[in-house]
MIROLUM-498821 format. One record per atom (N, C-alpha, C): y, x, z; residue number from 1; atom name. Coordinates in steps of 0.001 Angstrom, whole numbers, plus 500000, padded with zeros to 6 digits. Layout:
N
atom c2->Y, c1->X, c3->Z, num->NUM, atome->CA
...
This chain:
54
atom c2->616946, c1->939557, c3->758819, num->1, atome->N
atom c2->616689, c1->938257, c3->758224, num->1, atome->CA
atom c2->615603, c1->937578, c3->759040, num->1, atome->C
atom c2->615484, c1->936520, c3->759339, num->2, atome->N
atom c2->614867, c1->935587, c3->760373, num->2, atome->CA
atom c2->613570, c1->935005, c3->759351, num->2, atome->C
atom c2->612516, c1->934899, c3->759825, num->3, atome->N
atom c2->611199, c1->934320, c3->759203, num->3, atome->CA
atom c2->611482, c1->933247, c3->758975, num->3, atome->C
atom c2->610555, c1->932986, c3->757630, num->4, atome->N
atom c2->610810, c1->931685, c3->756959, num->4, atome->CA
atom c2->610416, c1->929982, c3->757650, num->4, atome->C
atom c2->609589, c1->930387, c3->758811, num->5, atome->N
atom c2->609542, c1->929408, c3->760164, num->5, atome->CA
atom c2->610297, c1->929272, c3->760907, num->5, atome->C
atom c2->611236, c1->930503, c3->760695, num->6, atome->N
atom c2->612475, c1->930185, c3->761940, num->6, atome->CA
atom c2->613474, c1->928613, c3->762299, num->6, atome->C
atom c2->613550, c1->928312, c3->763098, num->7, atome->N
atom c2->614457, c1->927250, c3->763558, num->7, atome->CA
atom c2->615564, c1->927610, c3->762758, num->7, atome->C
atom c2->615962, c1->928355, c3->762806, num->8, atome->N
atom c2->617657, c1->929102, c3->762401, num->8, atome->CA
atom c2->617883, c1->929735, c3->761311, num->8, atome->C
atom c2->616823, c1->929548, c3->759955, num->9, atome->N
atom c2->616345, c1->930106, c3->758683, num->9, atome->CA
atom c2->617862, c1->929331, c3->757861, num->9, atome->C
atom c2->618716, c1->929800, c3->757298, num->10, atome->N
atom c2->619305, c1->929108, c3->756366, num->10, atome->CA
atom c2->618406, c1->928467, c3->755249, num->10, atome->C
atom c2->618600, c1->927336, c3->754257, num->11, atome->N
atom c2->618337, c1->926823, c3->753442, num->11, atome->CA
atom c2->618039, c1->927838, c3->752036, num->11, atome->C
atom c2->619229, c1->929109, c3->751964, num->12, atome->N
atom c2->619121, c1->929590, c3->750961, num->12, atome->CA
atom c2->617598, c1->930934, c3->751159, num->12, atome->C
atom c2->617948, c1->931049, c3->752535, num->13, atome->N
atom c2->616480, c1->932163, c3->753228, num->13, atome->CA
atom c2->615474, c1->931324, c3->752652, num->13, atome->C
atom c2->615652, c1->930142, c3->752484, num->14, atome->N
atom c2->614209, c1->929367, c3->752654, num->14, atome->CA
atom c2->613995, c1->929514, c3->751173, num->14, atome->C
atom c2->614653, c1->929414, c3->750376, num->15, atome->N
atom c2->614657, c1->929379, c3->748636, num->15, atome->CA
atom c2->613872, c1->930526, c3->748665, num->15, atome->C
atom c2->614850, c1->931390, c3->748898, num->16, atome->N
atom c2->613641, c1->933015, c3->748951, num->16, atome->CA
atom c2->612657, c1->933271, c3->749645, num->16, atome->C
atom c2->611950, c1->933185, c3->750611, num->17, atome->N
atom c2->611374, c1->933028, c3->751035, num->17, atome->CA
atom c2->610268, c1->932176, c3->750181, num->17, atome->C
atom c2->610808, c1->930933, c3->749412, num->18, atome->N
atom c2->609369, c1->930188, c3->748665, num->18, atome->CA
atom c2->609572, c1->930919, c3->747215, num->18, atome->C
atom c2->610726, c1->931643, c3->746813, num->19, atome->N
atom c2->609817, c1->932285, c3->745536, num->19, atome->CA
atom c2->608825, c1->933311, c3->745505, num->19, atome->C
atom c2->609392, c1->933807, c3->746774, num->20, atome->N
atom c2->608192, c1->935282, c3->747136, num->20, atome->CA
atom c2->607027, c1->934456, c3->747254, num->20, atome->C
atom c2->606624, c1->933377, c3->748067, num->21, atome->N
atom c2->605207, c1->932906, c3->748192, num->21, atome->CA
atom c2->604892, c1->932344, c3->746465, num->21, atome->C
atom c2->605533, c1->931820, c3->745556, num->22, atome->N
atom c2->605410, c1->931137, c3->744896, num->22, atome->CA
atom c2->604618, c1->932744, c3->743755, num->22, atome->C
atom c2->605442, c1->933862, c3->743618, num->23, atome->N
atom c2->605254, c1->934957, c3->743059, num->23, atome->CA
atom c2->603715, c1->935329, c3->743485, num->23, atome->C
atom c2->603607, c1->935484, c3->744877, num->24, atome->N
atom c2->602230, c1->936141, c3->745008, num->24, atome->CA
atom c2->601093, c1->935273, c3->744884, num->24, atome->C
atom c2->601496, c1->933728, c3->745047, num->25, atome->N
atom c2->600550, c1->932681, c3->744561, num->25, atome->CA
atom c2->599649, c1->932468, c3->743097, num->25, atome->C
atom c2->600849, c1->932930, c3->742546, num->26, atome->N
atom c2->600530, c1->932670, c3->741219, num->26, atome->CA
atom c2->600303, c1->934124, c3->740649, num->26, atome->C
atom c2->599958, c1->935047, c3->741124, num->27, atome->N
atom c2->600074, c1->936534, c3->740578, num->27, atome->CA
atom c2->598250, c1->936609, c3->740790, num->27, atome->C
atom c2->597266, c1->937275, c3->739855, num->28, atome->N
atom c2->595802, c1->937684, c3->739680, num->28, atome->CA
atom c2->595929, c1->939088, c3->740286, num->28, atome->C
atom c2->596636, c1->940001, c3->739526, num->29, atome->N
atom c2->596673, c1->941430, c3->739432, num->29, atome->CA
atom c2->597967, c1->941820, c3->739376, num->29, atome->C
atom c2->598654, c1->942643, c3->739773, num->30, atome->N
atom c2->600031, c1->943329, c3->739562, num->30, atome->CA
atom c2->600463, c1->943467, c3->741010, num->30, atome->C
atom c2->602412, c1->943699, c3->740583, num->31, atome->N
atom c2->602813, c1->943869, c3->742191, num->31, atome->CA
atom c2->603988, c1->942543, c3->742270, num->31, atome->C
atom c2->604836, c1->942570, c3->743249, num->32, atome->N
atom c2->605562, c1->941917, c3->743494, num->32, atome->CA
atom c2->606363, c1->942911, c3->744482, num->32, atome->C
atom c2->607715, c1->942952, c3->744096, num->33, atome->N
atom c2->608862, c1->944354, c3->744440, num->33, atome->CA
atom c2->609773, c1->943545, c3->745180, num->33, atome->C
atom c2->609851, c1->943615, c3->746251, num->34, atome->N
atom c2->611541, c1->943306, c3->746687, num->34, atome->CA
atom c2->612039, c1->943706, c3->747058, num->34, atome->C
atom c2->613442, c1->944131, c3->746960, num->35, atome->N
atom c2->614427, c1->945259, c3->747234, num->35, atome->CA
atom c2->615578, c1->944528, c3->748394, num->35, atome->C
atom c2->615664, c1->945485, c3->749059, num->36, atome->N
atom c2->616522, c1->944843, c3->749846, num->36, atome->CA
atom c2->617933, c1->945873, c3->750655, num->36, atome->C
atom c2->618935, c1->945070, c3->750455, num->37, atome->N
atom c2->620155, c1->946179, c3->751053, num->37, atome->CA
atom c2->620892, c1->945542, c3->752190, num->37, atome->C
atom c2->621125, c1->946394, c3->752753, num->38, atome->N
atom c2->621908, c1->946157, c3->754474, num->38, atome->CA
atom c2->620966, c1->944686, c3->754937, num->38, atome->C
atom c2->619939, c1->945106, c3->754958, num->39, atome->N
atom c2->618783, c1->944575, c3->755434, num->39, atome->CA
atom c2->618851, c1->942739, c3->754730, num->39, atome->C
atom c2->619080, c1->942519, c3->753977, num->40, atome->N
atom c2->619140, c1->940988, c3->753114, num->40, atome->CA
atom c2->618221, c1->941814, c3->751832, num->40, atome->C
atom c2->617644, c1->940492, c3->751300, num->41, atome->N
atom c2->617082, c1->940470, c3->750221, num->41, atome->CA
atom c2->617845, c1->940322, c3->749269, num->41, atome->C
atom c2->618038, c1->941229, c3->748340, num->42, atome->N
atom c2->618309, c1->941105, c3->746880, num->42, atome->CA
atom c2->618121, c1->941047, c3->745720, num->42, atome->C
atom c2->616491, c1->941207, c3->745449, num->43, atome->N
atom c2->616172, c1->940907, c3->744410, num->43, atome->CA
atom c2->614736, c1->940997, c3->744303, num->43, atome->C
atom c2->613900, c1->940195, c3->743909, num->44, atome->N
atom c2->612280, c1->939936, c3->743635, num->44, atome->CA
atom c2->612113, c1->940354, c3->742172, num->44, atome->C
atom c2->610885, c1->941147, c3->742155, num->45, atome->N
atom c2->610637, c1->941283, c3->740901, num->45, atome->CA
atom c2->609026, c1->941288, c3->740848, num->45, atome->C
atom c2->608399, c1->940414, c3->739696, num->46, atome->N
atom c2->606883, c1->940296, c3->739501, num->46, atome->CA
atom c2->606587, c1->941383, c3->738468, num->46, atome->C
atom c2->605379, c1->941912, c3->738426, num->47, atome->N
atom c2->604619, c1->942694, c3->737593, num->47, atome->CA
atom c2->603373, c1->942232, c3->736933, num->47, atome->C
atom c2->602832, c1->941516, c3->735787, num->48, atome->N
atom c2->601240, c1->940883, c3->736011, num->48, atome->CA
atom c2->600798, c1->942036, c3->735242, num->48, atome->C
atom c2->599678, c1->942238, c3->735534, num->49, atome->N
atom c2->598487, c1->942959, c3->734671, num->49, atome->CA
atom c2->597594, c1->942075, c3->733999, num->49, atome->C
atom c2->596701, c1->942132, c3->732939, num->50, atome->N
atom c2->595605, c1->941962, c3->732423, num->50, atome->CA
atom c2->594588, c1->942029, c3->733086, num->50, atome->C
atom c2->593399, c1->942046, c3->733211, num->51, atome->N
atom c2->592410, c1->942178, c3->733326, num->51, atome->CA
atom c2->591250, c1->942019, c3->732421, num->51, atome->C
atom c2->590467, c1->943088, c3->731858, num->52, atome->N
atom c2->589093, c1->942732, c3->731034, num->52, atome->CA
atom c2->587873, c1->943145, c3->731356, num->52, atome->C
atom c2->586588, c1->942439, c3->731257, num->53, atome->N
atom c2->585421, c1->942997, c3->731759, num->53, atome->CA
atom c2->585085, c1->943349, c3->729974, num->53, atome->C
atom c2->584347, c1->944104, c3->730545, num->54, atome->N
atom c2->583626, c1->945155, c3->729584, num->54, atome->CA
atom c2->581951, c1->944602, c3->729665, num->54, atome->C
């Protein structure tokens, strides 16, 4: 899969590509998972945590 700067990025690369930024943008604490088969992305998944001070 070609970087999301690429000249030659399809439109739909680019969709993915901005939810992953959009996921870790907006994420404090947790993970962000993406799975991927025969080297394409297939699926993003967010995790948030809490956080409390004591």
């Amino acid at each position: 899969m070609a970087k999301a700067n690429s000249a030659n990025t399809s439109d739909s690369e680019e969709k993915i590509w901005q939810q992953i930024r959009e996921k870790t943008d907006n994420i404090q604490y947790g993970t962000v998972t993406i799975t991927v088969h025969d080297g394409r992305i297939t699926q993003v998944e967010a995790s948030t945590k809490l956080r409390f001070d004591r």
